[in-house]
N, C-alpha and C positions, 0 to 999 in steps of 0.2 A: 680668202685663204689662198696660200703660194703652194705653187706644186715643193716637194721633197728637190731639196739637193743634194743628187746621190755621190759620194765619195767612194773610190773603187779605194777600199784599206791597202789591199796589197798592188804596186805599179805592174800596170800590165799594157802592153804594144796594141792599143787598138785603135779604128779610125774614128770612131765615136768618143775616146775619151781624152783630154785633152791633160798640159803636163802639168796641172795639177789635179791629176786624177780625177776628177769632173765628169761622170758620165753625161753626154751634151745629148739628147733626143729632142725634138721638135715639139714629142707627148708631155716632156715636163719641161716646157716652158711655160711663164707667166702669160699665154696667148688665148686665142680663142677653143686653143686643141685641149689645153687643161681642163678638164674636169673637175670640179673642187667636190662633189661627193663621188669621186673614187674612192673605192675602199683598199686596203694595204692590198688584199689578192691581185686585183688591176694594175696599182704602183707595181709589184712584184712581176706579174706579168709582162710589163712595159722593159721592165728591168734585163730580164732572162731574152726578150726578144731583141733587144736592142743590140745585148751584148752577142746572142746565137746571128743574129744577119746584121753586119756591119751595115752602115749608109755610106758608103766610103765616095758615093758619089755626090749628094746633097751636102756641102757647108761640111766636110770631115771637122774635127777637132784634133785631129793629129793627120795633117798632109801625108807625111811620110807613110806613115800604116798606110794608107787608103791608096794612096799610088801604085806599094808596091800588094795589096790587096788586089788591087786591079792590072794591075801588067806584068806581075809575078808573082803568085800564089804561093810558090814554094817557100821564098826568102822571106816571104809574109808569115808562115806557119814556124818556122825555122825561127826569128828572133823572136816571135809569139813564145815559143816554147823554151828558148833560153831566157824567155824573160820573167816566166813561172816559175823554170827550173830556181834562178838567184832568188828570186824574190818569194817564192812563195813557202805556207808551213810544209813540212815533209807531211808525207800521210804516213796516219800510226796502222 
């Protein structure tokens, strides 16, 4: 069994996800770290964590995020958030 290939639907500025939306974690790769009786909880878990603490320093999948993740935080949270703002649903 292959670990889930997670698709972020809506584009969003992160160090882990790469430009085709691809969230990249090391947990769901085809490697020794996948667990094939993970249950969706764990996948979901792996999920939330990945995306709450960037790896921005191991193998980024978007250089850019991760650099300025790490050398400037500001400008990092800043196109993070215009990047929600275009792309994402409005909340009702």
């Amino acid at each position: 069994m292959q670990p889930p290939e997670v698709i972020i639907t809506t584009p969003i500025y992160h160090p882990n996800v790469n430009e085709k939306n691809r969230l990249c974690d090391q947990r769901l790769n085809a490697t020794s770290l996948w667990d094939n009786k993970a249950t969706l909880i764990e996948v979901l878990e792996i999920i939330v964590d990945a995306l709450d603490n960037p790896k921005a320093e191991d193998s980024p999948a978007n250089t850019d995020a991760a650099k300025e993740f790490i050398q400037n935080r500001a400008e990092y949270e800043r196109k993070s958030t215009a990047m929600i703002q275009k792309n994402g649903l409005p909340r009702s």
